[in-house]
Backbone as CSV, one residue per row, in Angstrom:
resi,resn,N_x,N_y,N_z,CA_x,CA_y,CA_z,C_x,C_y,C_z
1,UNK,-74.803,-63.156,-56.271,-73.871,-62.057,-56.428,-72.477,-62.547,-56.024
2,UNK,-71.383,-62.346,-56.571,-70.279,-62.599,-56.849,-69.276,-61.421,-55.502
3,UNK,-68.280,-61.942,-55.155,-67.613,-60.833,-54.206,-67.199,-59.858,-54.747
4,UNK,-66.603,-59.929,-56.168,-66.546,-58.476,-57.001,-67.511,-57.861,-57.602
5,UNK,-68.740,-58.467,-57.398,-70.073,-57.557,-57.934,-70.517,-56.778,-56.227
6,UNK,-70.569,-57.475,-55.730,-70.428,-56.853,-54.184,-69.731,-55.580,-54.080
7,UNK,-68.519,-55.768,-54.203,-67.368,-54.971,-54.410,-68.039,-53.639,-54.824
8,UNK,-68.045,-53.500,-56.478,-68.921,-52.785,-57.333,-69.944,-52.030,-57.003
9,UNK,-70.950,-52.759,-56.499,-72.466,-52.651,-55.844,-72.262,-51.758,-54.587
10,UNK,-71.323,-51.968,-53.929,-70.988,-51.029,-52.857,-70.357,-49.642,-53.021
11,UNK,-68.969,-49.619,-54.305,-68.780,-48.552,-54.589,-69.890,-47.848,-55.459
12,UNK,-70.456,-48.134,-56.011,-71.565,-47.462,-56.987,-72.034,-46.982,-56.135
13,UNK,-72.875,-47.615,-54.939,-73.595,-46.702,-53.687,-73.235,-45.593,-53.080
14,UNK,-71.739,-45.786,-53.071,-70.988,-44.697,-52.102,-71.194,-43.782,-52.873
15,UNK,-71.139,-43.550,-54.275,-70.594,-42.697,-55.405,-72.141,-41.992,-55.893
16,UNK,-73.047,-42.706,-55.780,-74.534,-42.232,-56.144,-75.217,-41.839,-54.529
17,UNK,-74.795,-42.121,-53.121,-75.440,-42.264,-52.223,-74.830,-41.660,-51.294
18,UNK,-73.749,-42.121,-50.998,-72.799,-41.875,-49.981,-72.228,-40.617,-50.067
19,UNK,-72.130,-40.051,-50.942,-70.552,-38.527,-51.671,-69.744,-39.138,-51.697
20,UNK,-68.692,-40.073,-50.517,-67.791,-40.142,-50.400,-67.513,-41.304,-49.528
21,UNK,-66.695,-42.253,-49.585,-66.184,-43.149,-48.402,-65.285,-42.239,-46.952
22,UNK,-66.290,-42.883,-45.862,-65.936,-42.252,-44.640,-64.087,-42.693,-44.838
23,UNK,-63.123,-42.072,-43.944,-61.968,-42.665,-44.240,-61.393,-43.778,-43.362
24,UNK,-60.454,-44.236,-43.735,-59.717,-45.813,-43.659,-60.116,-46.003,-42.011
25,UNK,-60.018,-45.033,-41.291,-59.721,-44.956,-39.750,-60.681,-45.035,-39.512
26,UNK,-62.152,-43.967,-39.678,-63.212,-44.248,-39.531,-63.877,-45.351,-39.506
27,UNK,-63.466,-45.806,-41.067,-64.275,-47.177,-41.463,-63.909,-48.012,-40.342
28,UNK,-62.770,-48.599,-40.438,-62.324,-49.213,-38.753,-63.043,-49.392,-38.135
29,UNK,-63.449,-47.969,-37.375,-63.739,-48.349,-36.094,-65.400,-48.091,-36.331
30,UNK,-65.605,-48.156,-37.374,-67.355,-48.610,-37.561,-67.020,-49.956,-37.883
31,UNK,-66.291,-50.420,-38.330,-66.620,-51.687,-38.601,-66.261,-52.666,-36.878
32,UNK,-65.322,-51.978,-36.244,-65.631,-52.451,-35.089,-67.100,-52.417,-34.249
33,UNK,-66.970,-51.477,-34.274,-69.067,-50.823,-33.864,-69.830,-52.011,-34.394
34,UNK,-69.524,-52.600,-35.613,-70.631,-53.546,-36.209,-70.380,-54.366,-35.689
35,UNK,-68.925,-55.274,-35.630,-68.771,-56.669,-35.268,-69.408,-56.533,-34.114
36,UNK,-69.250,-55.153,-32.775,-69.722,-55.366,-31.638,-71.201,-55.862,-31.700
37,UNK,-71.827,-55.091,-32.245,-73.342,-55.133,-32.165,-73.485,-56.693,-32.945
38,UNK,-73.314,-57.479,-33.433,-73.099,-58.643,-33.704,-72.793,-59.647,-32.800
39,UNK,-71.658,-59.040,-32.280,-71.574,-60.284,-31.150,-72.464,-60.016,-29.943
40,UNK,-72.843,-58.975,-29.926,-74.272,-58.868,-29.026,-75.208,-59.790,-28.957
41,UNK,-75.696,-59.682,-30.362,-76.986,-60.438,-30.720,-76.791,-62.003,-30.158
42,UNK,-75.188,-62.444,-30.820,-74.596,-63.566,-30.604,-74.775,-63.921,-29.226
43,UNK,-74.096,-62.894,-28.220,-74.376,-63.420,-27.283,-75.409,-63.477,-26.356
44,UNK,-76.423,-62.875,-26.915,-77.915,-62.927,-26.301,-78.655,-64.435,-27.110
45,UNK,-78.623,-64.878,-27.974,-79.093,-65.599,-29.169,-78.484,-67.233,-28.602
46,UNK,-77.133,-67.003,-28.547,-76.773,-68.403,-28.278,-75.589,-68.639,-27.090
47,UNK,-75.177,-67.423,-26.658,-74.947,-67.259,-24.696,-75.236,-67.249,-24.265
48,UNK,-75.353,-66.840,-23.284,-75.808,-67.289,-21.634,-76.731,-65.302,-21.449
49,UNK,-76.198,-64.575,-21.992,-77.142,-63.726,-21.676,-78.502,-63.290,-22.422
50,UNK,-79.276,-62.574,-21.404,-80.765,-62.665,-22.187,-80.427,-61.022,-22.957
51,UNK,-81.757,-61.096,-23.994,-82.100,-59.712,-24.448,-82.392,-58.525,-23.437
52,UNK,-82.094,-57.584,-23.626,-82.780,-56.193,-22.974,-84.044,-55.947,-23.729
53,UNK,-84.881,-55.327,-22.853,-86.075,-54.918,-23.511,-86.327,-54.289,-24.665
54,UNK,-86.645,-54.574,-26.010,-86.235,-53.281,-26.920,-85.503,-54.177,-28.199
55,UNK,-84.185,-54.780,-27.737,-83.870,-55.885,-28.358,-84.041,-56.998,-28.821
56,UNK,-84.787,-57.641,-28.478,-85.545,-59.005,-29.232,-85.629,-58.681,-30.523
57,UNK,-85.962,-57.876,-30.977,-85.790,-57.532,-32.810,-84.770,-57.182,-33.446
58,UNK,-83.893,-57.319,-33.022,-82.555,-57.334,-33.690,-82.684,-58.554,-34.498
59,UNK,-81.630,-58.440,-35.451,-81.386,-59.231,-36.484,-80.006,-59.259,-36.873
60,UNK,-79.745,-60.967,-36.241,-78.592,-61.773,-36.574,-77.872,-61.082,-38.422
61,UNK,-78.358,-61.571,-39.029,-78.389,-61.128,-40.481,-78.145,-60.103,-40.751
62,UNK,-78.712,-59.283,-40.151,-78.932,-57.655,-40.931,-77.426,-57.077,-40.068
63,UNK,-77.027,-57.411,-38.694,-75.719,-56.934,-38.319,-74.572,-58.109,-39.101
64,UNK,-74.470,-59.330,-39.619,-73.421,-59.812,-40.649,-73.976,-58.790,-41.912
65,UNK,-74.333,-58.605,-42.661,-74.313,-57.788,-43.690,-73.615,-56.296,-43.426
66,UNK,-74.185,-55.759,-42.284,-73.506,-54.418,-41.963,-71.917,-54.205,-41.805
67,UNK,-71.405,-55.724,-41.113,-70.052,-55.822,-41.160,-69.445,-55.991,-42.350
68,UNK,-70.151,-57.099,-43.337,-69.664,-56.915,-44.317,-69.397,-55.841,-45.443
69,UNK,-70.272,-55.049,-45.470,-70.522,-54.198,-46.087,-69.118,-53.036,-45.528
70,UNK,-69.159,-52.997,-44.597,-67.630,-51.832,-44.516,-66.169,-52.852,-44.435
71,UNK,-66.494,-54.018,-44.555,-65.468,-54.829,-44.458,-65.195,-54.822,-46.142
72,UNK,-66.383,-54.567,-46.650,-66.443,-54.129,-48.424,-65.775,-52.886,-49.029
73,UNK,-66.400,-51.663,-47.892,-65.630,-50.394,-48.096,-64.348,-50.341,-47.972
74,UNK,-63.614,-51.508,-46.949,-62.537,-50.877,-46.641,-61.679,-51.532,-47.568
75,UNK,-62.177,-52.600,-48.132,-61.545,-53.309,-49.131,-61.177,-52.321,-50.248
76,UNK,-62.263,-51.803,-51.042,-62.206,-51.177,-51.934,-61.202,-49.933,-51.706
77,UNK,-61.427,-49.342,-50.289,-60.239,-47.724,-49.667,-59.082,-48.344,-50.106
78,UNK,-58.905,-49.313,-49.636,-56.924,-49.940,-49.685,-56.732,-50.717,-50.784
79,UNK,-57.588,-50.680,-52.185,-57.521,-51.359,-52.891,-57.454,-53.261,-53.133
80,UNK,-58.195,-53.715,-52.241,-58.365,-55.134,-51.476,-58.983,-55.851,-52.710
81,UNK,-58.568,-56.406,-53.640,-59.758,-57.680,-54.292,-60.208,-58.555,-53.497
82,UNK,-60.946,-58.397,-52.505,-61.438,-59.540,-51.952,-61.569,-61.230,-52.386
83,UNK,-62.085,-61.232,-53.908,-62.146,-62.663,-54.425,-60.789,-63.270,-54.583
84,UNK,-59.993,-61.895,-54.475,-58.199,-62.805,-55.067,-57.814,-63.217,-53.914
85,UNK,-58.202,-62.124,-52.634,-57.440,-61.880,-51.367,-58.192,-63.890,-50.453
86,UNK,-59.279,-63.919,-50.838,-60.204,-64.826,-50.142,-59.829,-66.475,-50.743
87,UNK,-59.362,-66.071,-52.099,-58.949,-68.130,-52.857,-57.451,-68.048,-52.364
88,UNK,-56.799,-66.995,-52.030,-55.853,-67.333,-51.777,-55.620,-67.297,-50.538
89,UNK,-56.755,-67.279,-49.132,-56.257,-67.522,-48.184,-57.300,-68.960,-48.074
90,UNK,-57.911,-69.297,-48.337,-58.502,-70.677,-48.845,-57.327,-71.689,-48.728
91,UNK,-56.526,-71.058,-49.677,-55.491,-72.003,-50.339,-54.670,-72.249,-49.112
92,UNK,-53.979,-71.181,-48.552,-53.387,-71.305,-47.127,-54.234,-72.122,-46.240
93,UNK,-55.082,-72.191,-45.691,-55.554,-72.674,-45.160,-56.045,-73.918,-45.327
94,UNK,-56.110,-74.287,-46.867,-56.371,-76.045,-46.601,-54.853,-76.546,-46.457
95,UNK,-53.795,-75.919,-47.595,-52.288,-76.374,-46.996,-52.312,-76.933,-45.734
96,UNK,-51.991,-75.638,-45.038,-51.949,-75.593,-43.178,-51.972,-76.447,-42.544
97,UNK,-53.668,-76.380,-43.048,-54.646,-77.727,-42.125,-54.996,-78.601,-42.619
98,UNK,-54.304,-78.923,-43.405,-54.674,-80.081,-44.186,-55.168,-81.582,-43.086
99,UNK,-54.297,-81.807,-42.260,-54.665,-82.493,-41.566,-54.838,-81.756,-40.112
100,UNK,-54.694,-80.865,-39.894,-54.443,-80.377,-38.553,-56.154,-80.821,-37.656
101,UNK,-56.887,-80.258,-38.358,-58.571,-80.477,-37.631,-58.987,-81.930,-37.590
102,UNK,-58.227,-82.576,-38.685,-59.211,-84.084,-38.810,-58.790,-84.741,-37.526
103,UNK,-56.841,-84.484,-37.115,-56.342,-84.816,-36.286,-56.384,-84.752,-34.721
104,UNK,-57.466,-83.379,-34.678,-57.532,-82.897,-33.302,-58.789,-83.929,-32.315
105,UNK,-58.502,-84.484,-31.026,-59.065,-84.836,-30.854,-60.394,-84.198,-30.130
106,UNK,-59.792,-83.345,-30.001,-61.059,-82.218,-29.318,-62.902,-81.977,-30.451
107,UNK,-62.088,-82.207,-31.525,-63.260,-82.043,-32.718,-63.461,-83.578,-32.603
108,UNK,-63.528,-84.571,-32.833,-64.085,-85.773,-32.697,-64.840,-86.492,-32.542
109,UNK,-65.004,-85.733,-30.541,-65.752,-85.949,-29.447,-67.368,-85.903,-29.915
C-alpha cells in the first residue's frame, strides 16, 4: 500500500465508519495519547523499565500503526499529501546531511 492509498483507505473509513473526523485539536492530542502509549511499550521493551502486570501484551506494532493512522487523519484535516510532503523532506535531508552522519564520530564507534 502506497502513502496515498493509505491516505484514501483512511478517509473512506472515516466516511463509511467514523461519521466524521474528530477535529484538528482533538486529533492532536490523540495522536499525542498514541505516541505516549508507544513510547511506553518502548520503554518497557528496550529501557530500563519493566512491564506492569496486564501489559506484557501490548504490541509494539499495533501502537506505530495507531499513530500513524491519526498522523493520516490529520494529514488529510489540513489537507497534507503526505507522499509529496515525505520525498520532499527526504530531499532536505539527504542535502543537509549529506555528509553530516558519515562525519560524526560518535556514529563510527
Amino acid at each position: 500500500m502506497t502513502i496515498q492509498q493509505a491516505q484514501e483507505r483512511v478517509d473512506e473509513w472515516i466516511k463509511n465508519y467514523g461519521v466524521r473526523y474528530f477535529s484538528e485539536l482533538t486529533n492532536m492530542a490523540v495522536l499525542t495519547e498514541e505516541v505516549g502509549e508507544m513510547a511506553s511499550i518502548m520503554a518497557r521493551q528496550y529501557g530500563d523499565q519493566s512491564f506492569k502486570k496486564g501489559e506484557e501484551e501490548a504490541i509494539l506494532a499495533d501502537e506505530m500503526a495507531d499513530v500513524l493512522w491519526v498522523l493520516i487523519c490529520l494529514a488529510n484535516q489540513t489537507g497534507v499529501n503526505l507522499t509529496e510532503a515525505f520525498q520532499k523532506n527526504m530531499e532536505k535531508k539527504t542535502t543537509r546531511d549529506a555528509e553530516r552522519h558519515v562525519k560524526n564520530k560518535k556514529l563510527s564507534s
